[in-house]
MARLO-491707 format. One line per field, with one value per residue (C-alpha): residue number from 1; x, y, z. Coordinates in steps of 0.2 Angstrom, whole numbers, padded with zeros to 4 digits. Example, Ala and Ser with C-alpha at 12.3 -4.5 7.8 and 13.67 -1.06 7.14 Angstrom:
2
i <- [1; 2]
c1 <- [0062; 0068]
c2 <- [-0022; -0005]
c3 <- [0039; 0036]
//
This chain:
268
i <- [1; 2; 3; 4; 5; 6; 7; 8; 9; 10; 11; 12; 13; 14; 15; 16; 17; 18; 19; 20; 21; 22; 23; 24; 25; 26; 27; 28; 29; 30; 31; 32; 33; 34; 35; 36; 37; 38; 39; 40; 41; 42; 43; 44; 45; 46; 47; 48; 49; 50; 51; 52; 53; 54; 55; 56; 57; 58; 59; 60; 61; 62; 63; 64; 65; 66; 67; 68; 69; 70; 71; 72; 73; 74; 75; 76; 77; 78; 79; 80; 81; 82; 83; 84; 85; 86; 87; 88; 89; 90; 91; 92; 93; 94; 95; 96; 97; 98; 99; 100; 101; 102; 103; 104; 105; 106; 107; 108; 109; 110; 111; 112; 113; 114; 115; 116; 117; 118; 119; 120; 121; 122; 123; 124; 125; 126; 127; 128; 129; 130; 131; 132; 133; 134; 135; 136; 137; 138; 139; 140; 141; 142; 143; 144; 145; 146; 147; 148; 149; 150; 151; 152; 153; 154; 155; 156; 157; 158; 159; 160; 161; 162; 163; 164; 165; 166; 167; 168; 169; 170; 171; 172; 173; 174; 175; 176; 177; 178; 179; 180; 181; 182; 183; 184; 185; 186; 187; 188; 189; 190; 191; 192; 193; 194; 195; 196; 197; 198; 199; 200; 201; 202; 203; 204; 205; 206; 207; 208; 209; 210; 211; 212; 213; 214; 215; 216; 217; 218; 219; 220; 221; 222; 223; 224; 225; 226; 227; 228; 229; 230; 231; 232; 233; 234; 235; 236; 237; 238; 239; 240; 241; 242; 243; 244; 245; 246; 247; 248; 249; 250; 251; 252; 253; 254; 255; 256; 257; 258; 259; 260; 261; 262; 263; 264; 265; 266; 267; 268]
c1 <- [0036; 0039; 0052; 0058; 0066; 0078; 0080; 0098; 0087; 0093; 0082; 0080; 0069; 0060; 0052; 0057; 0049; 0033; 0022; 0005; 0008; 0018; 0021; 0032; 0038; 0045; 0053; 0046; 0060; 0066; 0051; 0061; 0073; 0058; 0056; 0075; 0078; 0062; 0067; 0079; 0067; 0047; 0036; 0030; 0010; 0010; 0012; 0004; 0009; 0020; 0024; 0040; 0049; 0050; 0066; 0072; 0064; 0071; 0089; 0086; 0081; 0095; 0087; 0081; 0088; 0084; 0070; 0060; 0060; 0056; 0043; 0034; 0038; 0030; 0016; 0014; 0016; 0003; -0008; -0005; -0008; -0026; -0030; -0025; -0010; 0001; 0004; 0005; 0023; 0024; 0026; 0017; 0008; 0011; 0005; 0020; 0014; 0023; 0033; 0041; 0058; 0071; 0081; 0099; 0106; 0122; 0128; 0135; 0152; 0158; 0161; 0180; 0183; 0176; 0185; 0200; 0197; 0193; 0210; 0219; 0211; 0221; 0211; 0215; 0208; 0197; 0189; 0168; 0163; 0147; 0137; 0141; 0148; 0146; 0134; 0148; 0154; 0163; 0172; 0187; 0182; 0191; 0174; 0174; 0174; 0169; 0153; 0151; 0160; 0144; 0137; 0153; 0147; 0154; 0147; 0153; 0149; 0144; 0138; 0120; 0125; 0138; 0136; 0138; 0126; 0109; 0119; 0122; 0105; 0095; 0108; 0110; 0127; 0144; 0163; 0174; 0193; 0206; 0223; 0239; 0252; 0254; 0235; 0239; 0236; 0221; 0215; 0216; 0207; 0192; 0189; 0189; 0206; 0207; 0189; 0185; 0169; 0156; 0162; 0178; 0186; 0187; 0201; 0214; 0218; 0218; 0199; 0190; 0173; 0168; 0156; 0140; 0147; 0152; 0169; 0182; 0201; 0213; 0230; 0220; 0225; 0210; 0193; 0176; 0160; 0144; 0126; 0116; 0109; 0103; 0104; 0103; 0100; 0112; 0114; 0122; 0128; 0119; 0127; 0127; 0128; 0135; 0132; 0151; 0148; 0166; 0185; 0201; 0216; 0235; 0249; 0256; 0258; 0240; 0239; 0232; 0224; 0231; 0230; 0224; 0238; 0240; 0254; 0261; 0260; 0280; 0276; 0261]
c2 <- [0231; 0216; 0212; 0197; 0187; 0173; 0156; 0162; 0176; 0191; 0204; 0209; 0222; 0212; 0227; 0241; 0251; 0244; 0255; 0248; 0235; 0231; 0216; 0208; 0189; 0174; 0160; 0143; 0136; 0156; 0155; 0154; 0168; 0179; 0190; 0194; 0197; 0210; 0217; 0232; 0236; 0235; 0233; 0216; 0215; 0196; 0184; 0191; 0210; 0222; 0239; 0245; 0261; 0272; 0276; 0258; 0253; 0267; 0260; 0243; 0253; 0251; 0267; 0276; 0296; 0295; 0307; 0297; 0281; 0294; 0302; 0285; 0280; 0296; 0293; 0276; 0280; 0296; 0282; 0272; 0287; 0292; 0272; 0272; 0262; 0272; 0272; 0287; 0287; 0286; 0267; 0258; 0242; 0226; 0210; 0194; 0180; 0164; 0161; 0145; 0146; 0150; 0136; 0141; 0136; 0132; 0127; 0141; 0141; 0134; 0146; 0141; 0144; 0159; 0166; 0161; 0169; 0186; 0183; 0188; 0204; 0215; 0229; 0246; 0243; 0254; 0256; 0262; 0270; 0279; 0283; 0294; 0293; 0276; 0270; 0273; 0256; 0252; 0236; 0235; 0233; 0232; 0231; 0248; 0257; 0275; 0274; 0294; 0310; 0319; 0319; 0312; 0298; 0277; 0259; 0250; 0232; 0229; 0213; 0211; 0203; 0215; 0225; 0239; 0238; 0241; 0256; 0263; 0259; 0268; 0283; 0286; 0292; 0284; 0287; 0277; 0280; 0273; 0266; 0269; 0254; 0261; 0257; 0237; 0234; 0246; 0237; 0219; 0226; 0233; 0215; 0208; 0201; 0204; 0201; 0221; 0225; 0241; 0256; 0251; 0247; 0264; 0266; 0264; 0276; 0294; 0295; 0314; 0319; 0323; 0338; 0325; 0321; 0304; 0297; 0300; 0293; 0312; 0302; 0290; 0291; 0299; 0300; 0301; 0306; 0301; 0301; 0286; 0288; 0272; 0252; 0235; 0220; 0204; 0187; 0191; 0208; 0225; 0238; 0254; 0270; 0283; 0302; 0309; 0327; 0329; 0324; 0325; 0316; 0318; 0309; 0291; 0273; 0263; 0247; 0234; 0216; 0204; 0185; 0185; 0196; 0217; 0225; 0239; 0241; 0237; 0222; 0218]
c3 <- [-0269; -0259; -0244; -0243; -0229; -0238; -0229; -0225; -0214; -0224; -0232; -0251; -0259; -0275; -0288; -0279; -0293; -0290; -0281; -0283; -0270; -0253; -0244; -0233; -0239; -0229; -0237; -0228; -0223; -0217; -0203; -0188; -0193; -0198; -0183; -0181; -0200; -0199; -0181; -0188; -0199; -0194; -0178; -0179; -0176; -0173; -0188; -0201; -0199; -0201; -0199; -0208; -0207; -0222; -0218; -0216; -0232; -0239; -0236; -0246; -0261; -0274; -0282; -0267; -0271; -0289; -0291; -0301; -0288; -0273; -0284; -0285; -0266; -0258; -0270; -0263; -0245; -0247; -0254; -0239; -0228; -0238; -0234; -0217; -0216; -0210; -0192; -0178; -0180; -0199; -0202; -0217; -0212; -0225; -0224; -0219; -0229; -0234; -0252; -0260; -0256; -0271; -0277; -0280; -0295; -0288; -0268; -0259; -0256; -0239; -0225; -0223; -0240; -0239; -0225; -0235; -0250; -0239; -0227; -0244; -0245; -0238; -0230; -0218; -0199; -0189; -0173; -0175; -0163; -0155; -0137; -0126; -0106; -0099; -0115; -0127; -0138; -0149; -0161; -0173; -0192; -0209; -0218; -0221; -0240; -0247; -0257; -0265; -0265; -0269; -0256; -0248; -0238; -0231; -0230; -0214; -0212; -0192; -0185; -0179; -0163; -0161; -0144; -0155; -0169; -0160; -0153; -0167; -0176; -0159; -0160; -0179; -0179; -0178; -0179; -0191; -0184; -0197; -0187; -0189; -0186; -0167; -0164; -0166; -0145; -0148; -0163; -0153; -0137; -0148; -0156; -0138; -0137; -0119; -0115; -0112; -0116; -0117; -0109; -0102; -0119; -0121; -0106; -0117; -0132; -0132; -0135; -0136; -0142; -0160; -0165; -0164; -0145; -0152; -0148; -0159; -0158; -0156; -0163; -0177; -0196; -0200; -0188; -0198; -0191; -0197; -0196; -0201; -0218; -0222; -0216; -0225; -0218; -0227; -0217; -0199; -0203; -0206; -0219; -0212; -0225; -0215; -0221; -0217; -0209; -0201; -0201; -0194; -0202; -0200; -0205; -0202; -0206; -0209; -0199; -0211; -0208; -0220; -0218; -0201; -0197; -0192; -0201; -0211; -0230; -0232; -0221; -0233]
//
């Protein structure tokens, strides 16, 4: 099993059914963006170590919750344990060493045309939300889609250098509120439109407290709350797979973000 930091600084779980080995990879020219790729994930014990979080690791497992692939992962990590690499606080220690880079078949596509192509996906707007009292933050998002009904559960895509992000990653349990076409100002304020930030963007809007004392919107389309069930690390953003354990919809009008612009579905 081997994690490996991409020269783009993201992070990709090669033979994840290989439990007779674990290591930690860097591409060469990925060294500089090394330590913030691994941060989410490990403690880093200087160049050549680190220690991972089984939980962490867990969440870039395609197959992770297939009883077969946990059968083999506690098999490794009780193997770790009887060796003494495993930490006090339960983290598998893995060497960091250097790869040769992959070399892409093809360029990527540039950014702007990306960010064309995604302007024509039309998709519904939330606010995600977490913390408590004066630590509470929160950020407007459409990268939000369901992922299973059994158990039911959601993938939210949040920026790393989001002021909400490591909020969410320390708390482990977050709101997704989907608008309705009244939240548009709303919407605007919690992508920083009006240059609010932290706690006082939540002075607007009629915001309450959900069952796991997170913020939750009262008048939203639909208020979700979840706790953190796993986390993946791809280029600046982090996917977060939230473990849905309460709702609260009601009728209305989505708002939706299309071409750059927040409207309804008849304006769409």
């Amino acid at each position: 099993m081997e994690i490996r930091v991409t020269g783009e600084g993201g992070l990709l779980l090669a033979g994840d059914d290989d439990f007779t080995s674990f290591a930690v990879t860097v591409e060469a020219n990925a060294r500089c963006r090394a330590a913030d790729a691994l941060r989410p994930i490990a403690r880093l014990d200087g160049e050549s170590n680190a220690w991972i979080d089984p939980e962490q690791l867990r969440g870039l497992a395609p197959r992770a919750g297939h009883p077969e692939w946990e059968k083999g992962f506690s098999a490794m990590v009780a193997y770790a344990e009887r060796k003494g690499w495993v930490d006090a606080n339960g983290a598998i220690h893995a060497h960091i060493v250097e790869r040769e880079p992959v070399v892409a078949q093809m360029p990527p596509v540039a950014v702007d045309d990306f960010k064309q192509a995604m302007r024509n996906l039309a998709g519904g707007v939330a606010i995600v939300a977490t913390g408590a009292d004066s630590g509470r933050r929160g950020m407007t998002v459409t990268a939000v889609t369901s992922v299973s009904a059994e158990p039911p559960c959601l993938l939210v895509c949040v920026n790393r250098s989001a002021e909400a992000h490591d909020v969410i990653v320390a708390n482990g349990r977050f709101s997704v509120n989907l608008l309705d076409v009244d939240h548009k100002e709303l919407a605007l304020r919690f992508a920083g439109q009006d240059g609010t930030k932290g706690a006082s963007r939540f002075d607007e809007g009629r915001w309450g407290t959900g069952a796991l004392d997170l913020p939750v919107l009262e008048d939203a389309l639909c208020a979700i709350e979840c706790e953190l069930m796993a986390s993946h690390v791809v280029g600046s953003h982090s996917m977060f797979v939230g473990s849905i354990v309460g709702v609260d919809c009601r009728a209305g009008e989505p708002l939706v973000n299309f071409q750059g612009r927040l409207q309804t579905l008849e304006a769409a």
